[in-house]
N, C-alpha and C positions, 0 to 999 in steps of 0.2 A: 675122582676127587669129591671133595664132599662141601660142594658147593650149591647154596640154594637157587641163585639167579644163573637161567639161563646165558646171561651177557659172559660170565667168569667162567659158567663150564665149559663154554666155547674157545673162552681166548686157553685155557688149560688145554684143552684138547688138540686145539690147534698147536699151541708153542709143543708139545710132547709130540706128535706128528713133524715139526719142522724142525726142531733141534734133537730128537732121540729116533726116532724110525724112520723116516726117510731117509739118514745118514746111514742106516743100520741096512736098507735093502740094499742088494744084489745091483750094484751097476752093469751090468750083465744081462739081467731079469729086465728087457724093455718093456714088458706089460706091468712089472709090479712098478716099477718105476713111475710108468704112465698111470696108472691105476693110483697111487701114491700122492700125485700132483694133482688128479682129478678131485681125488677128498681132500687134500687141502685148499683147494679154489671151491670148492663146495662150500665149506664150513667157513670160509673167511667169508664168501658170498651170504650163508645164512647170518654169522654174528654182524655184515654190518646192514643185511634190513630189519633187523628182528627190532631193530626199535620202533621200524615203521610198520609190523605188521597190523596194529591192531588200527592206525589210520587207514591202510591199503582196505580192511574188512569194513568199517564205515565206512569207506568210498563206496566199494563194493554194494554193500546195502543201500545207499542214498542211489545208486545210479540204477542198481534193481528196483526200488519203490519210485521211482520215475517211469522206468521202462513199463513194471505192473500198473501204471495212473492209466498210461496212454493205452495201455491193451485192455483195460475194465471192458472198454465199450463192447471188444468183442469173445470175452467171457467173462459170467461174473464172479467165477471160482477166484479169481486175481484180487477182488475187492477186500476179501476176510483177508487172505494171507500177506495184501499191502499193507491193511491198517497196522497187524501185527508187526510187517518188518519198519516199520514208520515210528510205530512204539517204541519199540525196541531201540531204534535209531535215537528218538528222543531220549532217552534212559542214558546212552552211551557219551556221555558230558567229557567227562574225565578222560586223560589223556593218560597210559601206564604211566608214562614219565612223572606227571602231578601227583599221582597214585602213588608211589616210590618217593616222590619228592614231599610228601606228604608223611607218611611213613619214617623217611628221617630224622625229619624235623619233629614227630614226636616221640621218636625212641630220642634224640639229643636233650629236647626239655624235660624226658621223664625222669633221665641221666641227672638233672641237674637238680630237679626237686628232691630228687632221693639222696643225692649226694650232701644237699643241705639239708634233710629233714635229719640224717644222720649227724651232720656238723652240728647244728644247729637246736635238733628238735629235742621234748625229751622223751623217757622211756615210752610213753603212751604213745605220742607221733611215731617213734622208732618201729615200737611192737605193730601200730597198724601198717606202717609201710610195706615192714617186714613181709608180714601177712598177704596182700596184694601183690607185691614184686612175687612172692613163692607161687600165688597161684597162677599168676601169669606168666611167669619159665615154666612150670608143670606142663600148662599149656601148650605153649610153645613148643619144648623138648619134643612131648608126642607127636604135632603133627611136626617135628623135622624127623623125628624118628621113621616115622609114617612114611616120607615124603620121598625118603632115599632108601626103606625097605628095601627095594630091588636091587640096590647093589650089594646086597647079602652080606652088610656087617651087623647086623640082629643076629644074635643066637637062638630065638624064638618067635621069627618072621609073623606066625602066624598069631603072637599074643595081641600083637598092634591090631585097631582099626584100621580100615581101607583110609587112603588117604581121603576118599573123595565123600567118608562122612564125615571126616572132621571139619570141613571146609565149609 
């Protein structure tokens, strides 16, 4: 499926495993079977922490730069790579969810300025909007082009950027 958020590709993969292939394997086959239930308790497992991965990695980090403070005393190799993961730590404010929540809310007001710049505006407001919104789908389009490369609907995989310049 050609879906950008991990949360969708999940719940697609899952529903197509629960309603078309595991109805499909061999009742017979007790290891595809088993084998079958196991990826589906796997994937339902990953889609419902995956909102909390990126809190679980800050814990993570906060309880490492804790554990590196108290062991400074007996190496000082700890000292540089605390401040770093400390840094770091400071830096990671935002939660993906605010991130995404953020994100909505300005793809909906940019939805609405365009919409009445169109209703509303005249040819010159029009032509600049124009102009803006084109260069940012261009954008857009390539890194989703990019992003789903691998699942080999590009006819010329290799004309694209790696996703990971676009970023």
């Amino acid at each position: 499926t050609m879906q950008l958020r991990e949360d969708l590709q999940l719940q697609t993969a899952i529903r197509a495993l629960v309603e078309v292939i595991a109805p499909a394997v061999d009742a017979g086959n007790a290891l595809a079977v088993e084998q079958t239930q196991i990826v589906i308790g796997m994937l339902q497992l990953m889609a419902a922490r995956l909102p909390l991965q990126y809190q679980y990695d800050c814990d993570e980090l906060a309880r490492l730069v804790d554990l590196s403070r108290a062991l400074e005393d007996h190496d000082g190799r700890l000292a540089t790579a605390r401040a770093a993961g400390a840094e770091v730590l400071a830096r990671a404010q935002a939660t993906p969810q605010e991130l995404l929540a953020a994100i909505r809310n300005l793809r909906k007001l940019s939805g609405a300025v365009i919409t009445a710049a169109y209703r509303d505006g005249d040819d010159a407001t029009r032509t600049s909007v124009s102009k803006h919104v084109l260069a940012h789908a261009e954008q857009q389009l390539l890194r989703e082009r990019a992003w789903f490369a691998p699942q080999g609907w590009e006819l010329q995989p290799e004309s694209l950027p790696d996703i990971e310049n676009l970023l």
